[in-house]
DRENZA-65995 format. One record per residue: y negated, x, z of N, C-alpha, C in turn; residue in one letter; residue number from 1. Coordinates in steps of 0.001 Angstrom, whole numbers, padded with zeros to 6 digits. Layout:
<pts>
<n_north = Y n_east = X n_up = Z ca_north = Y ca_east = X ca_up = Z c_north = Y c_east = X c_up = Z residuo = A num = NUM>
...
</pts>
This chain:
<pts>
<n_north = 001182 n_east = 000837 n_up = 000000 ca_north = 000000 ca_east = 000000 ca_up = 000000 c_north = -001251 c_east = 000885 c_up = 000000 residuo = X num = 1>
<n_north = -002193 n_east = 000229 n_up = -000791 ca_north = -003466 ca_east = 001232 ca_up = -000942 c_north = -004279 c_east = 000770 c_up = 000062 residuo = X num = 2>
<n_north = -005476 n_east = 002345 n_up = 000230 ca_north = -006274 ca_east = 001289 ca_up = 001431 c_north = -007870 c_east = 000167 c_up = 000578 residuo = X num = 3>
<n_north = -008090 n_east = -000402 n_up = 001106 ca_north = -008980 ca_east = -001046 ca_up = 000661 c_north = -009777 c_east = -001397 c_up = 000754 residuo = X num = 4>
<n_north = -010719 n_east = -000708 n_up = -000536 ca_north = -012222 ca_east = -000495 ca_up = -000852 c_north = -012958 c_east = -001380 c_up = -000329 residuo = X num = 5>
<n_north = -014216 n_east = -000978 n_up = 000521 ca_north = -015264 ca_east = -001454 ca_up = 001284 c_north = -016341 c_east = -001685 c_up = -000083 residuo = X num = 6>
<n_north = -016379 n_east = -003250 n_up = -000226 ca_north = -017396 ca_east = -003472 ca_up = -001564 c_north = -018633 c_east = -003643 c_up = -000982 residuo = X num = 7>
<n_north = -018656 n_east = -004339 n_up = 000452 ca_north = -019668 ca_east = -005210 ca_up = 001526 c_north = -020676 c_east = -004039 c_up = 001238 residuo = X num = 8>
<n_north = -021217 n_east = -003079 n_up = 000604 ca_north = -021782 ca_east = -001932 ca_up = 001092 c_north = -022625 c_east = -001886 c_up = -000009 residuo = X num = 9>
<n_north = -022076 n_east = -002343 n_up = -001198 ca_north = -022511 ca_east = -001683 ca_up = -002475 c_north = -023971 c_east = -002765 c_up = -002988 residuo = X num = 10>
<n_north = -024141 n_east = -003894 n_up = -002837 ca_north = -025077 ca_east = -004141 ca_up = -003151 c_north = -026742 c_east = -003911 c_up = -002316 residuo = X num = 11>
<n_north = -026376 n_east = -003398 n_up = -001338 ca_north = -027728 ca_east = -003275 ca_up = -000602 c_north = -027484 c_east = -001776 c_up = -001045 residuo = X num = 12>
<n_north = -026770 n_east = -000731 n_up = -001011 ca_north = -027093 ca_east = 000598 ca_up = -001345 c_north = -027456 c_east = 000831 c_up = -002979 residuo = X num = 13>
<n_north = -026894 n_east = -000193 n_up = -004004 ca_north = -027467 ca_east = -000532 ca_up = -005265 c_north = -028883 c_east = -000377 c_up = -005304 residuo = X num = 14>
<n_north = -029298 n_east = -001622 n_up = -004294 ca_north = -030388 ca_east = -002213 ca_up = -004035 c_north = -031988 c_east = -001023 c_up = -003793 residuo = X num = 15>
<n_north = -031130 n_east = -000317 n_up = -002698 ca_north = -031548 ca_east = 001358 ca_up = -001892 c_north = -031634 c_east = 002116 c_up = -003186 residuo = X num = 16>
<n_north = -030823 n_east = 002222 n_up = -003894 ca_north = -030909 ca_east = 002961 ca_up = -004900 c_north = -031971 c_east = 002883 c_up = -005897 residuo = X num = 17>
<n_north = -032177 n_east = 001532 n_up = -006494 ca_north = -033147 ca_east = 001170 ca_up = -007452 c_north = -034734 c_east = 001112 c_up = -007100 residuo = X num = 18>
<n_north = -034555 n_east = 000993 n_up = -005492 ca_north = -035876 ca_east = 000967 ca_up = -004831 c_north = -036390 c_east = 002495 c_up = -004858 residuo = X num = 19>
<n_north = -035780 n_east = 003407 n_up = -004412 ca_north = -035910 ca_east = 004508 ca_up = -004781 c_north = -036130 c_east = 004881 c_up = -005918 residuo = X num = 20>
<n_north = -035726 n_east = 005009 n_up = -007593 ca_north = -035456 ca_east = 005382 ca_up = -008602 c_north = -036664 c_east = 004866 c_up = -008803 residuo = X num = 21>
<n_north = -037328 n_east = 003132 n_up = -008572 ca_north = -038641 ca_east = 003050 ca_up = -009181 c_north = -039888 c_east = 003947 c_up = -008113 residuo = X num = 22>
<n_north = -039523 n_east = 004111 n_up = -007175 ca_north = -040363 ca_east = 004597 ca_up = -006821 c_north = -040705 c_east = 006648 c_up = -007611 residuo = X num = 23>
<n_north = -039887 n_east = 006946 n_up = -007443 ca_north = -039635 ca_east = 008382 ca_up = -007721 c_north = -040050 c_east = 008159 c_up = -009623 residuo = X num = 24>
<n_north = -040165 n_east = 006793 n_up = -010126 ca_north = -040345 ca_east = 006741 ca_up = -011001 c_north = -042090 c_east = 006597 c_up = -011685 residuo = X num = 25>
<n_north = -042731 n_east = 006184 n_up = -010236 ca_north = -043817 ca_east = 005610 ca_up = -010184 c_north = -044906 c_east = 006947 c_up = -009917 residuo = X num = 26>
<n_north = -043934 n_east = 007567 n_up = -008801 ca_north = -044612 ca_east = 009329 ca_up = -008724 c_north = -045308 c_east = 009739 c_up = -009621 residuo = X num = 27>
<n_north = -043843 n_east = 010157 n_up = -010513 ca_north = -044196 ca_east = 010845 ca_up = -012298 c_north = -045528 c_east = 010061 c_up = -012552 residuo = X num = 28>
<n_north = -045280 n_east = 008599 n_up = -012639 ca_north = -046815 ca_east = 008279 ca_up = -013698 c_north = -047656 c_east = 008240 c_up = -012687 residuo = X num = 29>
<n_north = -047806 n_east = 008302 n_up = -011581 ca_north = -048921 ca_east = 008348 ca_up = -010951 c_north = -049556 c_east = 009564 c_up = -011085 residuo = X num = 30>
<n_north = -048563 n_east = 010637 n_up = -010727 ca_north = -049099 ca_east = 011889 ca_up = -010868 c_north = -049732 c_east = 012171 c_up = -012060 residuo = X num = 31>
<n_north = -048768 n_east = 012140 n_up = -013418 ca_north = -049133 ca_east = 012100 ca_up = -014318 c_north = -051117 c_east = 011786 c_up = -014847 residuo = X num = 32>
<n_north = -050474 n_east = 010536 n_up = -014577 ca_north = -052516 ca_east = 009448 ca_up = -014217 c_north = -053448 c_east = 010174 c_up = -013535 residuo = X num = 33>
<n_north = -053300 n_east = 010336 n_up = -012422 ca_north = -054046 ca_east = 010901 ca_up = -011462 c_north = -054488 c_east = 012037 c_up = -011105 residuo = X num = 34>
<n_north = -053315 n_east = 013071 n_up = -011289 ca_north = -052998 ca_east = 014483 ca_up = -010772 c_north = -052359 c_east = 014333 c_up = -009300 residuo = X num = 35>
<n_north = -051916 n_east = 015897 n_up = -009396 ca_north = -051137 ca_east = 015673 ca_up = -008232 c_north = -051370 c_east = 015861 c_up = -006693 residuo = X num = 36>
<n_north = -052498 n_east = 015607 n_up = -006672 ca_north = -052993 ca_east = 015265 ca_up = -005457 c_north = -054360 c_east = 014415 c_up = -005004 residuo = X num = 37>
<n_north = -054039 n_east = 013542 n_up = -004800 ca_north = -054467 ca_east = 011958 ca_up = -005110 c_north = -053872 c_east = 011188 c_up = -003939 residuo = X num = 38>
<n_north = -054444 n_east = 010508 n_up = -003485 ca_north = -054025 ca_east = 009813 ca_up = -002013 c_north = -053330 c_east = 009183 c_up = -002501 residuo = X num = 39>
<n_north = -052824 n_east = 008188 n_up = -003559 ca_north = -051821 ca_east = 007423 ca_up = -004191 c_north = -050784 c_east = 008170 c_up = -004119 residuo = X num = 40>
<n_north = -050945 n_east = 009622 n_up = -004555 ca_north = -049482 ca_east = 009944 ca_up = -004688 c_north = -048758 c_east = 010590 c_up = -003416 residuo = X num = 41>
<n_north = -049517 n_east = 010823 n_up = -002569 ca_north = -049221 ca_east = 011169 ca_up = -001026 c_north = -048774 c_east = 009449 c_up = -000656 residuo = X num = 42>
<n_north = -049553 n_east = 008333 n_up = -000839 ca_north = -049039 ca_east = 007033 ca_up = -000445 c_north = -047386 c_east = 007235 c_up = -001136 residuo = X num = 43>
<n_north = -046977 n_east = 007151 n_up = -002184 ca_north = -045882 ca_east = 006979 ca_up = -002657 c_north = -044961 c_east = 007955 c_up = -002087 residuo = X num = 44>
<n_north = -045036 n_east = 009204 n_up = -002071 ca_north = -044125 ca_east = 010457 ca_up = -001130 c_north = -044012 c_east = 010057 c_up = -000167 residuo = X num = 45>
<n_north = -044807 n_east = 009578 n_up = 000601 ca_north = -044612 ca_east = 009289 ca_up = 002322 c_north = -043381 c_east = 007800 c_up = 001810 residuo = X num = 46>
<n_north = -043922 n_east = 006912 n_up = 001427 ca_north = -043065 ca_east = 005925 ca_up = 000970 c_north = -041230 c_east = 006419 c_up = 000557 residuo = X num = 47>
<n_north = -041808 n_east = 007421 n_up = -000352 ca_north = -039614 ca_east = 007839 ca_up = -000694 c_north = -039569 c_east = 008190 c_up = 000323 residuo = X num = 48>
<n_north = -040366 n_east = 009471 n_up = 001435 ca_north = -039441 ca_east = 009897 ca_up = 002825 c_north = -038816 c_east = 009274 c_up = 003457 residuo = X num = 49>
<n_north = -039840 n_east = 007972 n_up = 003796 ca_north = -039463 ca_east = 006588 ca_up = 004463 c_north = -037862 c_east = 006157 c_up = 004402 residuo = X num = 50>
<n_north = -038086 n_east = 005820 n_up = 003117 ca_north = -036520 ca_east = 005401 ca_up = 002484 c_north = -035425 c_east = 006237 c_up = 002986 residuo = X num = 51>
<n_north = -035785 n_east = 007667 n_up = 002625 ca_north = -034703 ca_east = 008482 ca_up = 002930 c_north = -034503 c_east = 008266 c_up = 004565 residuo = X num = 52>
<n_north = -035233 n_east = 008339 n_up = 004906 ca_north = -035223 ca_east = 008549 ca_up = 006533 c_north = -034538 c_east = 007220 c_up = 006925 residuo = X num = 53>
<n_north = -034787 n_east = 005910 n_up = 006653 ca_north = -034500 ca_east = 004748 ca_up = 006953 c_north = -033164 c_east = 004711 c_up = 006203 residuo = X num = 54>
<n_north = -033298 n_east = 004656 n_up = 005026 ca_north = -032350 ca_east = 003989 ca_up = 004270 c_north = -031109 c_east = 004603 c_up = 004048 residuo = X num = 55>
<n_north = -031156 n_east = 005748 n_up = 003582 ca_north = -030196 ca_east = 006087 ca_up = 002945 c_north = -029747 c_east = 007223 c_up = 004269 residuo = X num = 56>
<n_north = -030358 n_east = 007715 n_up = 004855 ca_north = -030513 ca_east = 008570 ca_up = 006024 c_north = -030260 c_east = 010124 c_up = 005251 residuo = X num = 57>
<n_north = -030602 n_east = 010088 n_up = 004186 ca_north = -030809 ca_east = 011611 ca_up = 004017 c_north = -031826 c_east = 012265 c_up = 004264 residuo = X num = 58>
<n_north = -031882 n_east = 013053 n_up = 005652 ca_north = -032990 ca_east = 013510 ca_up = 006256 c_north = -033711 c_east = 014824 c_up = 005665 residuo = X num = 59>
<n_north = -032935 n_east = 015811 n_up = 004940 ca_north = -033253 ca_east = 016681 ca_up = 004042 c_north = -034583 c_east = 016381 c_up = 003125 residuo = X num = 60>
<n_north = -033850 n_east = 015076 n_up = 002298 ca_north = -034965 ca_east = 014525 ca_up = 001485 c_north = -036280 c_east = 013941 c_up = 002014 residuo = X num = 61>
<n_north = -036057 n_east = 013338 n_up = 003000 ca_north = -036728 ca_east = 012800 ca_up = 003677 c_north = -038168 c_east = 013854 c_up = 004333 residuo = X num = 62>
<n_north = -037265 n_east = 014775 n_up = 004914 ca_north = -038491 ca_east = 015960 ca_up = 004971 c_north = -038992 c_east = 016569 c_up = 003971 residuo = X num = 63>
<n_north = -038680 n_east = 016656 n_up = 002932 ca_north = -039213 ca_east = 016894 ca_up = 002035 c_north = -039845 c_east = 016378 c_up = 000959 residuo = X num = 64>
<n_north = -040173 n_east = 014784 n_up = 001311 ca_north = -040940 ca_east = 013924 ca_up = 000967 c_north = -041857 c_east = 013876 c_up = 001599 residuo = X num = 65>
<n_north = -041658 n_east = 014177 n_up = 002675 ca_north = -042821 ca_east = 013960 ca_up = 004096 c_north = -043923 c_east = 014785 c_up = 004436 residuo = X num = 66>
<n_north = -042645 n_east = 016292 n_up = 003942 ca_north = -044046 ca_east = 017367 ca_up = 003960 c_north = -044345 c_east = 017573 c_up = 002595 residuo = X num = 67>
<n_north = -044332 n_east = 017245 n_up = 001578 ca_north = -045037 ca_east = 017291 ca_up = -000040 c_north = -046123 c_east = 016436 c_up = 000644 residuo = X num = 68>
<n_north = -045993 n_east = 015091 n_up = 001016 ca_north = -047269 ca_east = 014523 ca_up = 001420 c_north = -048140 c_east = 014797 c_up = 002005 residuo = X num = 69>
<n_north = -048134 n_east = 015695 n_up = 003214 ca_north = -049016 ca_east = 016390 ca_up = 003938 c_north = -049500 c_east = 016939 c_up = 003132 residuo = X num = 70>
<n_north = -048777 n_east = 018147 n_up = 002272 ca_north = -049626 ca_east = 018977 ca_up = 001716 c_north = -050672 c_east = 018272 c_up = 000302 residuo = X num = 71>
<n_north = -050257 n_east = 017293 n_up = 000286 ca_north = -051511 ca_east = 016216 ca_up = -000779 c_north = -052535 c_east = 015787 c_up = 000438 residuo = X num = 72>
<n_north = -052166 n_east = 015177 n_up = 000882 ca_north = -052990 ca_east = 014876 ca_up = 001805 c_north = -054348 c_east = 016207 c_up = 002242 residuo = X num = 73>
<n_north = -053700 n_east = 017120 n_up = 003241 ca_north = -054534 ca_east = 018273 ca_up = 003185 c_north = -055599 c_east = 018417 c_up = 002199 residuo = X num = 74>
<n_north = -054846 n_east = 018715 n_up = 000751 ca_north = -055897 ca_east = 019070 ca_up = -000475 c_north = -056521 c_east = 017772 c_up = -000778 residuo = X num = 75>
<n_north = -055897 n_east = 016684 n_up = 000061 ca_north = -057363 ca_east = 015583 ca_up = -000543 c_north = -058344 c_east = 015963 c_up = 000749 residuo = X num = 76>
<n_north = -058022 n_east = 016138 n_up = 001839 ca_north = -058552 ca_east = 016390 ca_up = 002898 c_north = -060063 c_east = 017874 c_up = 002387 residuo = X num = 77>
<n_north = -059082 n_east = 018770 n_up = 001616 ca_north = -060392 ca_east = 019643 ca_up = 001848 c_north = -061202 c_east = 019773 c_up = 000753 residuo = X num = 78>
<n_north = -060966 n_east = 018238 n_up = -000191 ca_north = -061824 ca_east = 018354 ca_up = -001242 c_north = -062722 c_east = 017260 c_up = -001419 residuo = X num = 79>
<n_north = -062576 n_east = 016058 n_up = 000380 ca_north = -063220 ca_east = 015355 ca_up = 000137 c_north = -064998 c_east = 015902 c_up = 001150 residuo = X num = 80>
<n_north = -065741 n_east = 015453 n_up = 001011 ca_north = -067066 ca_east = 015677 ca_up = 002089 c_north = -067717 c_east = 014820 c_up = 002698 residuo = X num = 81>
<n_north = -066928 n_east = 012894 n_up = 002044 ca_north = -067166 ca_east = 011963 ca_up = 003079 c_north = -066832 c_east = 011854 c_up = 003896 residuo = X num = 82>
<n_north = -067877 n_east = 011396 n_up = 005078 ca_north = -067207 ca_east = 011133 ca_up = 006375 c_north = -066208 c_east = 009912 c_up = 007122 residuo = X num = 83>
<n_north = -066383 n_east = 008793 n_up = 006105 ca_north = -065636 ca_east = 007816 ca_up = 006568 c_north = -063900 c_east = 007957 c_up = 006001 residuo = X num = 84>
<n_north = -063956 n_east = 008659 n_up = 004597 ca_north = -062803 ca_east = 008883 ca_up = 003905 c_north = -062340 c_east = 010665 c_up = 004626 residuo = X num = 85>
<n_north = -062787 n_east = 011225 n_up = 005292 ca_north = -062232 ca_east = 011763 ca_up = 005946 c_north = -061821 c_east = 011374 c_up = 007046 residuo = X num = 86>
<n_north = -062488 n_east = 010645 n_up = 007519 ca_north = -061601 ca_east = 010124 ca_up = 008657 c_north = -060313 c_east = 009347 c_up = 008517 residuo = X num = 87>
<n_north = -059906 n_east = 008237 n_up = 007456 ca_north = -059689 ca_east = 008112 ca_up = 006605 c_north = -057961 c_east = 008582 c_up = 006440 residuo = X num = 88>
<n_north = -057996 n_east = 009759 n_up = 005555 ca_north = -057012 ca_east = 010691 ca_up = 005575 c_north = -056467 c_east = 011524 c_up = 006629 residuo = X num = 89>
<n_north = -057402 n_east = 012062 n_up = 007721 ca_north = -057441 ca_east = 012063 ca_up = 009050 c_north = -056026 c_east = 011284 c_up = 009575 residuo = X num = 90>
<n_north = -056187 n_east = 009747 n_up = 009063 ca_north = -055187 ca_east = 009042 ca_up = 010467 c_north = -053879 c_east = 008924 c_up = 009471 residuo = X num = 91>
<n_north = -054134 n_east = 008907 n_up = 008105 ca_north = -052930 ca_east = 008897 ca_up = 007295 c_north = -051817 c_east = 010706 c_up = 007348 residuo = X num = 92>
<n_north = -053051 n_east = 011407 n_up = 007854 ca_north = -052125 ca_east = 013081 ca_up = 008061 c_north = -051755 c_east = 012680 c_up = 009195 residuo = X num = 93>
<n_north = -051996 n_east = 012303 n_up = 010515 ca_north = -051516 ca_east = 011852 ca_up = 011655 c_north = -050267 c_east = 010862 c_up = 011326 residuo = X num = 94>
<n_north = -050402 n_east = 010038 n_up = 010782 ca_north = -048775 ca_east = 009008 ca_up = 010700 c_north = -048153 c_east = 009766 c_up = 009967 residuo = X num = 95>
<n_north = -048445 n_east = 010498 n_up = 008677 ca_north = -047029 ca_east = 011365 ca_up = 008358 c_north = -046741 c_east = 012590 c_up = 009299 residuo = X num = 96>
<n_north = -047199 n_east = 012588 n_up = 010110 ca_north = -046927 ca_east = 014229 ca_up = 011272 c_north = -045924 c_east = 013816 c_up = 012316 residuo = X num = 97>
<n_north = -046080 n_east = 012132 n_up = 012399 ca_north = -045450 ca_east = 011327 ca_up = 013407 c_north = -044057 c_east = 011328 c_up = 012458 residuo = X num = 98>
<n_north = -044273 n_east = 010732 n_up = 011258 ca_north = -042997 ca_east = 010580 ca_up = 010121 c_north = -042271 c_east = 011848 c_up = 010754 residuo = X num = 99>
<n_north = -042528 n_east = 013159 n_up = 010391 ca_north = -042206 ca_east = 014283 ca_up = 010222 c_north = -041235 c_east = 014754 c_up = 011541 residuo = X num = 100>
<n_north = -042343 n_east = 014063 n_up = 012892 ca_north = -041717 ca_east = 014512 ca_up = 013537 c_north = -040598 c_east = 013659 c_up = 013726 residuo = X num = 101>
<n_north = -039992 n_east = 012250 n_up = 013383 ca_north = -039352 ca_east = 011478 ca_up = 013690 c_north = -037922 c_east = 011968 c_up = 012625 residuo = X num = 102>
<n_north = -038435 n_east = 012361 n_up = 011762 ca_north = -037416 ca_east = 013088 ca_up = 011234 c_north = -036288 c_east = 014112 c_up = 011613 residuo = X num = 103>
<n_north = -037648 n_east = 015370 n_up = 012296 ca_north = -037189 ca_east = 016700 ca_up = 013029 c_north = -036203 c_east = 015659 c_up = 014096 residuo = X num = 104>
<n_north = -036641 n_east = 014812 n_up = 014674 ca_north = -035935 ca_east = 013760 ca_up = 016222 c_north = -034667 c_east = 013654 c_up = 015588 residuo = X num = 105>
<n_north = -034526 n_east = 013058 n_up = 014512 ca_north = -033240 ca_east = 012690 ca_up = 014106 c_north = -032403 c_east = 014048 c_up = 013470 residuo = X num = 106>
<n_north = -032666 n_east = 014980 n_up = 013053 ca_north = -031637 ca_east = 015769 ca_up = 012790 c_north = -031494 c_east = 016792 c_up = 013698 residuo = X num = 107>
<n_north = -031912 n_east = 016792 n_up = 014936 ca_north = -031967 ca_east = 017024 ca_up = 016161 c_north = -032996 c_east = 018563 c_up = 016690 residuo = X num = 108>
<n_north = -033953 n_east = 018289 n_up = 016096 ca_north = -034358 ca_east = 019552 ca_up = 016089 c_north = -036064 c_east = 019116 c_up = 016662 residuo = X num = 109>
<n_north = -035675 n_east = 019239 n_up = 018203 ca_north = -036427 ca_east = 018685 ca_up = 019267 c_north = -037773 c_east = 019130 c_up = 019388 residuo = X num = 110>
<n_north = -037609 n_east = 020799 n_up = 018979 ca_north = -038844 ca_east = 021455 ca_up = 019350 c_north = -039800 c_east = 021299 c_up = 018392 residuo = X num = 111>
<n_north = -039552 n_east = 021281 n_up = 016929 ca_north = -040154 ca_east = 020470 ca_up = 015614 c_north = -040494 c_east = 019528 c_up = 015766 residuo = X num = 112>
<n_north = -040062 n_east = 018792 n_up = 015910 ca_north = -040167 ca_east = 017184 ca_up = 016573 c_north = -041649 c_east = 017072 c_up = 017224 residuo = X num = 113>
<n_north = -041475 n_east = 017678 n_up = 018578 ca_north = -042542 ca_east = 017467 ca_up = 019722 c_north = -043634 c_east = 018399 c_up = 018777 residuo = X num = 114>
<n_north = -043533 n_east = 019439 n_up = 018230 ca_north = -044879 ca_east = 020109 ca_up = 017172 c_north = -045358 c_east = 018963 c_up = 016575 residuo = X num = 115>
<n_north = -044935 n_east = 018260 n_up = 015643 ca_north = -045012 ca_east = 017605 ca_up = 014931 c_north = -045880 c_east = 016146 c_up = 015629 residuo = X num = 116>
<n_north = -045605 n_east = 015905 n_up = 016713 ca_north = -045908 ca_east = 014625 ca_up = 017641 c_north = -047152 c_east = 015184 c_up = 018043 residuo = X num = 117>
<n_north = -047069 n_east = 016156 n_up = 018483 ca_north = -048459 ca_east = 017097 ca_up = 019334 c_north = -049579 c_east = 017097 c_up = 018464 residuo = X num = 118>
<n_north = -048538 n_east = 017635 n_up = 017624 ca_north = -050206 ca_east = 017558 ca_up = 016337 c_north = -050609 c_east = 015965 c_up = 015819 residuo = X num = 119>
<n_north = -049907 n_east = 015381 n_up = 015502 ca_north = -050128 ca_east = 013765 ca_up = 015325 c_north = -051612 c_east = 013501 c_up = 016544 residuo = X num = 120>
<n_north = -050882 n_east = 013674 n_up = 017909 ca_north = -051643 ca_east = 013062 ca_up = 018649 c_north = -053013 c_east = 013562 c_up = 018931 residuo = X num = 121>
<n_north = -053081 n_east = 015040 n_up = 018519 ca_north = -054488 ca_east = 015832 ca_up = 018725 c_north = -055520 c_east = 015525 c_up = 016975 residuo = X num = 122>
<n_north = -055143 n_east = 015191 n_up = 016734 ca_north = -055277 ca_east = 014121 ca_up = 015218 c_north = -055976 c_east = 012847 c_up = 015632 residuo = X num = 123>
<n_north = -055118 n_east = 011798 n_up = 016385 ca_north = -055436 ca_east = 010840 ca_up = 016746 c_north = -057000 c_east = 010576 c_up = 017792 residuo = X num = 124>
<n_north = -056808 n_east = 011861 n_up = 018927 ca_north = -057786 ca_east = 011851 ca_up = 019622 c_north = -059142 c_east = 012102 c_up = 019053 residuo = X num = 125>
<n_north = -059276 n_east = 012562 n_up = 018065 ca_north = -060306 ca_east = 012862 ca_up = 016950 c_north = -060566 c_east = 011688 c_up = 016297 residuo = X num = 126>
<n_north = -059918 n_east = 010487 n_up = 016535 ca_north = -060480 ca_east = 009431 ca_up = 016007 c_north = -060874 c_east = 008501 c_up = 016431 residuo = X num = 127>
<n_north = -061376 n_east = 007343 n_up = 016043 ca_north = -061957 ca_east = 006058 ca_up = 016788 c_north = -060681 c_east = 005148 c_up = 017552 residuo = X num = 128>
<n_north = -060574 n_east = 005132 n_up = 019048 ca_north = -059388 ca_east = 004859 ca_up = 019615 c_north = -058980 c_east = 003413 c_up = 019139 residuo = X num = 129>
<n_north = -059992 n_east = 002746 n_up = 018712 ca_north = -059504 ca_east = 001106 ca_up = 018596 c_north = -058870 c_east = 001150 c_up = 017447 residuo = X num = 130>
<n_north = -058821 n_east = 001987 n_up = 016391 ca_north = -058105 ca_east = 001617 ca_up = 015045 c_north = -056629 c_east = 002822 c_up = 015212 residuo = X num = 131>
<n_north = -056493 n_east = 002986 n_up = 016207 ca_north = -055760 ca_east = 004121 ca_up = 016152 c_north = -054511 c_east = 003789 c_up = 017264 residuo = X num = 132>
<n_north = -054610 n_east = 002733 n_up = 018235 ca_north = -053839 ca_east = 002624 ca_up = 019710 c_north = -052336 c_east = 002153 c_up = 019165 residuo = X num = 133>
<n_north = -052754 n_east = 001706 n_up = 018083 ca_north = -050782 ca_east = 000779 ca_up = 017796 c_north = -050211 c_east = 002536 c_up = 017257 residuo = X num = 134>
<n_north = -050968 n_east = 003138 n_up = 016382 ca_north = -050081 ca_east = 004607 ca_up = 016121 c_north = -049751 c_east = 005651 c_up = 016935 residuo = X num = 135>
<n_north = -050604 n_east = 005320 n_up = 018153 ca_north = -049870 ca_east = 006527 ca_up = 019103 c_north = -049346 c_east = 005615 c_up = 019918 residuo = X num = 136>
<n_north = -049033 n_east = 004636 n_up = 019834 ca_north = -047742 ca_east = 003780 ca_up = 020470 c_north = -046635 c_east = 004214 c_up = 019276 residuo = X num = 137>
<n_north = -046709 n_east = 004449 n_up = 018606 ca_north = -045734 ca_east = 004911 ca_up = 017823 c_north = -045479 c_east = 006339 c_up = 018088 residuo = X num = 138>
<n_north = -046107 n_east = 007231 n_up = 018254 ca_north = -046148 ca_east = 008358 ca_up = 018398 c_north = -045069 c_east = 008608 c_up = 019735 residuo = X num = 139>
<n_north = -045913 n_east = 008140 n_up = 020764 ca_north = -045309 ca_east = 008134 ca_up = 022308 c_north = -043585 c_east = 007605 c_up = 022480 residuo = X num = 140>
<n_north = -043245 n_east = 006582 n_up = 020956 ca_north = -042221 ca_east = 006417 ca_up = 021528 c_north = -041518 c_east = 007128 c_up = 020451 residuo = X num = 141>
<n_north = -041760 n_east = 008124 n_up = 019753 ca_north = -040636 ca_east = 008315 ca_up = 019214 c_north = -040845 c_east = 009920 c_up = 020091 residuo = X num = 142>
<n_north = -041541 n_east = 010600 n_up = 020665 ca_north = -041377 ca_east = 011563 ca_up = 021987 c_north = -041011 c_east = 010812 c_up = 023074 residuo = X num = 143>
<n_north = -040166 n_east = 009770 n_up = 023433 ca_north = -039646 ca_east = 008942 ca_up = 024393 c_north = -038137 c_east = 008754 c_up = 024039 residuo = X num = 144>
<n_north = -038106 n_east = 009242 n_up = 022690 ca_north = -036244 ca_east = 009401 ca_up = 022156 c_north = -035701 c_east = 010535 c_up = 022541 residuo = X num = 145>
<n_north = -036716 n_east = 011490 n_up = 022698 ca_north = -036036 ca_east = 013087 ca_up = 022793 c_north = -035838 c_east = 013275 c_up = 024182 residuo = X num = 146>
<n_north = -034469 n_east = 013245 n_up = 024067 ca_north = -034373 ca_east = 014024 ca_up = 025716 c_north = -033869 c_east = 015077 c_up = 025687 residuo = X num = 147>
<n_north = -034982 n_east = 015633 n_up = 026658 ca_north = -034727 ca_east = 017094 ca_up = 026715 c_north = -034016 c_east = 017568 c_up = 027938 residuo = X num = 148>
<n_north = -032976 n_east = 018150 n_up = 027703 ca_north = -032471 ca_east = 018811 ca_up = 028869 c_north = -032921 c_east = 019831 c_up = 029966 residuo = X num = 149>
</pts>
């Protein structure tokens, strides 16, 4: 007797799949459109990490969706000279630092992790606390997963 194939799986990882493919598809022409560093296309990178991190749990990719975005981010960061759109990008480098570190959390690499959170939150304090309190509730609890021995 053979054993037998788990199908229950295949249409939501289909699903995972195609969500991904348009996205990674959307990159190219964004980049393409835009160039490659453009807050759109840091929006969309942070978006595939997401996936990876959530979905598919390939954390590899995932960091390396996460930090391509930073580093867009950054170069939109040091090429913009407004002050409201720096602030701006400001809280969007802070939620992917949180991404980043939630990542480092999950493939267990604690001390990355808490870098990653630290800097998020010294990010955050630099900004206006009322638009900012639900993300370092995010912050706080994903340094509330790591236990450290």
């Amino acid at each position: 007797m053979q054993p037998q194939e788990h199908h229950h799986h295949q249409p939501h990882d289909h699903a995972a799949r195609s969500f991904l493919q348009n996205h990674l598809t959307e990159l190219s022409e964004v980049k393409a459109r835009l160039g490659e560093n453009h807050l759109e296309v840091a929006d969309i990178l942070s978006i595939i990490g997401l996936s990876y991190h959530h979905v598919s749990g390939d954390q590899d990719k995932a960091l390396q969706f996460h930090k391509e975005a930073l580093r867009v981010l950054k170069s939109c960061m040091d090429s913009s000279s407004e002050r409201n759109k720096r602030a701006y990008i400001s809280k969007i480098i802070a939620v992917t630092l949180t991404d980043i570190g939630n990542v480092h959390s999950k493939r267990g690499e604690f001390n990355e992790a808490l870098a990653s959170y630290d800097e998020s939150l010294c990010i955050f304090q630099t900004l206006e606390t009322s638009s900012v309190g639900h993300l370092v509730d995010a912050v706080m609890r994903g340094v509330s997963r790591i236990d450290i021995h």
